[in-house]
N, C-alpha and C positions, 0 to 999 in steps of 0.2 A: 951433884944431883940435879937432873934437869926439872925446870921451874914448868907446876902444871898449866902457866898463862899460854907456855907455847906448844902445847901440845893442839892438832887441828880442832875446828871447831865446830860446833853441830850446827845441824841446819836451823834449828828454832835460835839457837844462840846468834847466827848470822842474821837471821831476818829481823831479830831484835835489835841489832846493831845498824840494819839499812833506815827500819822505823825511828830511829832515833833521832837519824840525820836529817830526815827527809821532814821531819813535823817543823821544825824552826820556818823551813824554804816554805811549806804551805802557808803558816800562818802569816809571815810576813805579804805573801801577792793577793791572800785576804784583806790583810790588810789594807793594801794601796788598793783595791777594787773600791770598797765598798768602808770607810770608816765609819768608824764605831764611838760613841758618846757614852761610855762605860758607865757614868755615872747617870745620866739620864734614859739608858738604853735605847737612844734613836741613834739615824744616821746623822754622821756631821752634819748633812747638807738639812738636817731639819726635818726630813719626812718619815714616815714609818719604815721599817724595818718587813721588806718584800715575804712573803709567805706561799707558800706553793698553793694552786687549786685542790680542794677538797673531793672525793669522789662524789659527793654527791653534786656538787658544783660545773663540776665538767658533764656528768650523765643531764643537768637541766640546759645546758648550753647544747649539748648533742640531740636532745627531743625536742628544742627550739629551732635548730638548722633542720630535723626532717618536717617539723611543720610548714617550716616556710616554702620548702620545697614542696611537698601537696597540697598547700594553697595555690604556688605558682602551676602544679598541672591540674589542679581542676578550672582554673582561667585559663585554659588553653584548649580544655575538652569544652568548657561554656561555648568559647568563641569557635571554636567549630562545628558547635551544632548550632548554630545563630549564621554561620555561614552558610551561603548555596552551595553545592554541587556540582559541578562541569563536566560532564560525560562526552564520547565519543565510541561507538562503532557500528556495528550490524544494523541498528536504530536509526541512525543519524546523528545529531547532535542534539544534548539533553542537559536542560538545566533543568535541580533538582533543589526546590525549596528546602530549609535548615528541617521543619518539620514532616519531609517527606509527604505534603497533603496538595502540592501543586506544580506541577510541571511545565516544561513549555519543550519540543521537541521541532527539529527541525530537518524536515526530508529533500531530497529534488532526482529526480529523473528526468531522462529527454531520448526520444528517440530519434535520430538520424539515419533517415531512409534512403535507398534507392530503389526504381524501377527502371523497368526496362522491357517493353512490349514485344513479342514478336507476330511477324507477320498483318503489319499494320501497312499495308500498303499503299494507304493515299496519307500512311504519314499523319493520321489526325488524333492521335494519342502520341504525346514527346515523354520521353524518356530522361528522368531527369532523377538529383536529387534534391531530397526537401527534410524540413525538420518535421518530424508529425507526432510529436509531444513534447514540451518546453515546461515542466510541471514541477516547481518547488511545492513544498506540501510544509505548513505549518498547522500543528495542533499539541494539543495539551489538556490539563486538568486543572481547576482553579477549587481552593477551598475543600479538594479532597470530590466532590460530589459532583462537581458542573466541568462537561467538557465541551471542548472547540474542535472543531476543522476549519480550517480555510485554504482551498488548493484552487491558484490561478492559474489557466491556458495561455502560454507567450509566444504556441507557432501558431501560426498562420494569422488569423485576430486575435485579440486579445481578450479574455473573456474568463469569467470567474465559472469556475464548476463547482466545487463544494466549500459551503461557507451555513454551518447552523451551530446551536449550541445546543448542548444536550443535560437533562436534569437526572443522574444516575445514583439515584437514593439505594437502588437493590438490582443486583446483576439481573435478575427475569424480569426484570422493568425498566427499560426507559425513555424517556422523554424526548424526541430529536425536534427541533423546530428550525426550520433554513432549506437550505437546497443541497442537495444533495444526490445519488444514485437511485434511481428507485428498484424496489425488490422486486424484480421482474426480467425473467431470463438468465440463466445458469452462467453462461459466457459474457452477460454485462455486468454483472455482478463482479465477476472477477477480476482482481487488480490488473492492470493493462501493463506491471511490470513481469505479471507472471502467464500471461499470454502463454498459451503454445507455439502457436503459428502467428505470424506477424500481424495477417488482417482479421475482421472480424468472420466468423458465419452466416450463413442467407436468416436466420432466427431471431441475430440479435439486428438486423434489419425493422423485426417488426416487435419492438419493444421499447419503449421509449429512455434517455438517457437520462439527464440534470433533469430534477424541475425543485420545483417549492411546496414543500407540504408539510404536516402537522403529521408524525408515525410516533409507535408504541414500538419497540423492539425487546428483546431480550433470548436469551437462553436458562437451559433446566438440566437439573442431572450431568454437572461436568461438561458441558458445552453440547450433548448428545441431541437435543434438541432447540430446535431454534426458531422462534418466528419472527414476523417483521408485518404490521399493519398499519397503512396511513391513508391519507387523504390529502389529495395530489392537487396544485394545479390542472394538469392535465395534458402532457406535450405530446403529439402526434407521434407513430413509432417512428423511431430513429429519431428521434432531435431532444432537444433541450428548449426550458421553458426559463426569461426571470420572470413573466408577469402573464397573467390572466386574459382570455380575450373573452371571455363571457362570463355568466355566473356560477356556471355549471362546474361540479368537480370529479375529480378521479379518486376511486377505492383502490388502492389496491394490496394484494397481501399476499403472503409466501409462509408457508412453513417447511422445513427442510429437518430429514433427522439420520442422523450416523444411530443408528441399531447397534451394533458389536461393536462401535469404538473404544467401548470399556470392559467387550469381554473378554475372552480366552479364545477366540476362535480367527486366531492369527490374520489368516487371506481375505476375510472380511469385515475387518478392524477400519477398513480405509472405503467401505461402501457408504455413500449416503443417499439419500434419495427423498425428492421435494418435491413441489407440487406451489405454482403461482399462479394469480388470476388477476384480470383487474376490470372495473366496467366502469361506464363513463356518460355523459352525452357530448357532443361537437356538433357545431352548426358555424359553417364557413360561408362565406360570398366568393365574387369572382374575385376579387382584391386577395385575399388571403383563405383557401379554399378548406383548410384543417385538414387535408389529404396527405397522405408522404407518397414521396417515390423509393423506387429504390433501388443499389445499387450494387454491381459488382466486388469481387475483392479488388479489381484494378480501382476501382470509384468514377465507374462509367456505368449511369444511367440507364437502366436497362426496361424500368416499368413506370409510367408515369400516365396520370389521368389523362382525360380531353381539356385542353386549355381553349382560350379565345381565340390561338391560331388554328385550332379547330374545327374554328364556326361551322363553315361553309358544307363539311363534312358530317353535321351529328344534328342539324337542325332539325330534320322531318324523319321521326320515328313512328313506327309500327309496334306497340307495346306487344298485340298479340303473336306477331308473328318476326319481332326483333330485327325487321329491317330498318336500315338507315337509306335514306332517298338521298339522294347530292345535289337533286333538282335546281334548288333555290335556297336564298338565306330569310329567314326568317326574322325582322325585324324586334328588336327588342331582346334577344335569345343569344346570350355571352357564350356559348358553347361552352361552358368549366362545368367541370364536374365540380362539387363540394360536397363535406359533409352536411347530414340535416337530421343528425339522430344520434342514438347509441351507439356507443361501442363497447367491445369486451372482448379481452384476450383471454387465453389458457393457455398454461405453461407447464408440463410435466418435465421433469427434469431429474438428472443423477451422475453420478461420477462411481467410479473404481478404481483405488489406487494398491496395487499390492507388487512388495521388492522393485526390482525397476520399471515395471509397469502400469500405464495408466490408462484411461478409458472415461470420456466425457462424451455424455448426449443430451439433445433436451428434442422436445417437440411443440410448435406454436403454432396457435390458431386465432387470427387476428380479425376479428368481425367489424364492420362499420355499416350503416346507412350512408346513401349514398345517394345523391340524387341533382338536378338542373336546373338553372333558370331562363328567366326569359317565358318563351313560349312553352316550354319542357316542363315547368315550375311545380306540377301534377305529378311529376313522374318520378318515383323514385324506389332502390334495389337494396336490397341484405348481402352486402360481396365479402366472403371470406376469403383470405389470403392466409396462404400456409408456407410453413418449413420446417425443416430439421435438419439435424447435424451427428453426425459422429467422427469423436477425436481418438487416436491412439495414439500411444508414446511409446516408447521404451529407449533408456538409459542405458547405452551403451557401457558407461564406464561401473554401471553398480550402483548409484548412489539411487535411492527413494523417491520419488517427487510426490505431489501433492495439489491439491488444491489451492495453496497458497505457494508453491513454488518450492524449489531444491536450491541449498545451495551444492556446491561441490569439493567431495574432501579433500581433494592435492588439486588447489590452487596455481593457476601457471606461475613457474620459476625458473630462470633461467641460470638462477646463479644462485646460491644458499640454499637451497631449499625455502620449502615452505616453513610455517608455522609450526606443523605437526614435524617436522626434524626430516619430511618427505623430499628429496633433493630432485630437483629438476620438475614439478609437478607439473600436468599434462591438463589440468581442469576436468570439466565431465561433459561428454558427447551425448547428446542426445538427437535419436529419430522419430518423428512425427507422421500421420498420414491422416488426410480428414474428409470424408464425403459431406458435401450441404446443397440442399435442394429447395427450390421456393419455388409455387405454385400460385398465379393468380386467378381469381375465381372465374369459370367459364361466362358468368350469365354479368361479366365487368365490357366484353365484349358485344358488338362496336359503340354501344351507346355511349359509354365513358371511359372507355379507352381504345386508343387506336390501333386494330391490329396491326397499322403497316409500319408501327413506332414502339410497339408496347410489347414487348415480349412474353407468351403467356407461360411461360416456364423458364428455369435456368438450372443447372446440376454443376456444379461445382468440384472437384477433385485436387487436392491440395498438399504437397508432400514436402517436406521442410527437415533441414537437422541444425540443429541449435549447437553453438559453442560454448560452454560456462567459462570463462577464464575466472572469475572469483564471484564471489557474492554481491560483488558492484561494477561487474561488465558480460555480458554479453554478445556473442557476435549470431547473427542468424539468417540462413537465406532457404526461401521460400520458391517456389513453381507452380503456379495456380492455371488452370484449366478451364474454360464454362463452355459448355455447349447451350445452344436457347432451341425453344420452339416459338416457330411466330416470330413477332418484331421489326420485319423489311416487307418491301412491299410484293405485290401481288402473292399475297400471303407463304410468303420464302421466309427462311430462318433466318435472324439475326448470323453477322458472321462470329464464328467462337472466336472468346478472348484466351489470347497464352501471353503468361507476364509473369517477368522472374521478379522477386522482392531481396531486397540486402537490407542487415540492419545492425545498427551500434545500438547497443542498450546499455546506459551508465546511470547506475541508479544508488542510493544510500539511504 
């Protein structure tokens, strides 16, 4: 009879027989691990007996490590906003206070010109190139409220143009005190990087540039309107003033307003249209006469009073019947014209900018007293001098321009593409055409100005295409035209100026 021990065995009976074997081999390498003081329940070596972490033990250790960690990122968002800011592009460069309430920014432009005169036949205008704007531009905001300019001149002399600080408590009010642009004339007003045409128009001639004065400025309604009111030193048209020659001061004021800037009516979205004045008194000697002259788009001379090399020429006048006798010189009698009165401009002005299209005009009417010394010292005129201008543009490549300038959407590239993912970009072409005309007043003739030097007209015609290679160069050339009336002798016309202009504009 077979014995039931050897019969196969079940699975529970096999695993009971592996457990069996296997519990000695565990307890003994327990054993050697970690001994046991049976009688005292510690470890041989003396110390307690290890116990695993509890769940609530581990859960306070795991909300102690995320504390620690959101202490450590709110010291790293502190320390970032207690740091300044470093900026870089379209602006210039800009550092920007931890509190966002002050800034300090940094710009520079420069143009690099050439000319080139033709039909200059005794050769007495050179053809040459020159820098004819050298112009970093530092300004900013201090304490949220107070802002700065300061932009120095580095071609030709060296000489500070804008430098005032301004007190800016509410956007329709503020405060400007220093030197700075004065509000007067549509094309001097305008940034000299976003120029059309290279030189200036016969207009902004007769407006004056930098001076020093106490204004009120601001805008209303979305920038829609704007005006500007101050109280000038007083600098004759076309120049700049740092300091005062008498006590007398200049007003002057502009208000300027975009109508539909903010409406619906698309093509006239980009019309604005303003209106500048300014009056004054001036009283010059033969030293320094408070008179301007003025000049060409080449920067040739074209109308300039009677000086002392005059004399001989302007001494013996006939008030009633406005001749000049050549007889004799009359002692004591500097031949200069200067001022010895009033003056007052008027400045109507406007632009149109719509799709690639643009359209800038103004009109100036420049009044002075006007009168001589010496033996003349009685005699004295009300002489208006005029001008105007009109600009058109249009943007070959499509892009908008403005008042404040374009930039262009495909950037030259020659290799990657642009920015926009545009390969190979071309920049944007633009064409320009500008008529300007300046008139001096008939009744300026012969007594204080010389007909056979003084040209009593000039007409101007100006046609130019601009290159944008990016938002921080420029390439442009220019072909200006004047015909004169008067100005050479035995009352013959000045000969007309022809002069080609080239220019690098690098600006940030």
């Amino acid at each position: 009879m077979r014995s039931p021990f050897l019969s196969v065995p079940s699975p529970w009976a096999a695993l009971s027989v592996i457990t069996a074997l296997s519990l000695p081999t565990v307890a003994r390498a327990a054993d050697a691990a970690i001994p046991i003081d049976s009688a005292r329940g510690q470890a041989a070596s003396g110390g307690p007996a290890e116990t695993a972490p509890s769940l609530e033990e581990l859960d306070g250790k795991i909300r102690l490590l995320e504390r620690k960690l959101e202490v450590k990122e709110e010291e790293e968002a502190a320390r970032k906003e207690q740091a300044a800011a470093v900026t870089a592009g379209k602006d210039g460069f800009s550092l920007i206070s931890a509190d966002k309430e002050s800034t300090l920014k940094f710009k520079f432009f420069q143009h690099t010109d050439g000319r080139y005169y033709f039909e200059d036949g005794d050769n007495k205008l050179p053809n040459t190139l020159l820098l004819r704007r050298v112009r970093p531009v530092l300004e900013g905001t201090v304490g949220k409220y107070y802002n700065f300019r300061v932009q120095p001149e580095f071609a030709a002399t060296f000489q500070i143009l804008d430098a005032y600080g301004e007190l800016a408590f509410w956007p329709g009010a503020r405060l400007r005190i220093g030197k700075s642009k004065t509000p007067l004339g549509l094309e001097r007003i305008q940034s000299s990087q976003d120029m059309a045409l290279v030189e200036f128009a016969h207009p902004t001639s007769l407006t004056p540039n930098y001076d020093l004065g106490i204004s009120l400025l601001g805008d209303f309604l979305d920038e829609s309107i704007g005006y500007y009111v101050g109280v000038f030193n007083g600098a004759v048209d076309g120049a700049s003033r740092d300091a005062d020659l008498n006590d007398d001061k200049d007003l002057i004021g502009r208000v300027f307003a975009q109508p539909f800037k903010n409406g619906r009516v698309e093509p006239l979205q980009g019309l604005g249209l303003g209106f500048a004045a300014s009056w004054g008194k001036r009283f010059g000697d033969a030293a320094n006469t408070e008179l301007a002259a003025y000049k060409t788009e080449g920067q040739q001379t074209f109308y300039a009073y009677r000086s002392v090399a005059d004399k001989a020429s302007a001494v013996a006048y006939n008030a009633a019947t406005k001749a000049v006798s050549n007889t004799a010189a009359v002692a004591g009698d500097s031949g200069t014209a200067r001022a010895v009165g009033g003056q007052y401009r008027l400045n109507p002005q406007g632009y149109w900018y719509f799709g690639p299209f643009g359209l800038l005009g103004e009109y100036i009417a420049s009044t002075q007293e006007v009168g001589k010394g010496g033996a003349n010292a009685g005699e004295k005129a009300t002489l208006t001098t005029t001008a105007w201008q009109a600009t058109a543009s249009w943007v070959l490549t499509g892009e908008s321009p403005s008042f404040k300038g374009f930039k262009p959407r495909h950037p030259v590239s020659l290799s990657g593409g642009d920015a926009g993912g545009n390969a190979n970009g071309f920049g944007a072409l633009e064409l320009v055409a500008r008529y300007s005309r300046l008139d001096a007043d008939a009744d300026a003739f012969p007594f204080y100005a010389d007909p056979a030097k003084a040209a009593r007209s000039a007409a101007t015609w100006t046609a130019g295409v601009n290159w944008y290679l990016s938002r921080y160069a420029k390439l442009a050339a220019d072909y200006s035209w004047t015909k004169f009336e008067g100005g050479a002798a035995s009352g013959a016309d000045r000969p007309e100026e022809k002069v080609f202009f080239g220019r690098l504009q690098t600006a940030f």
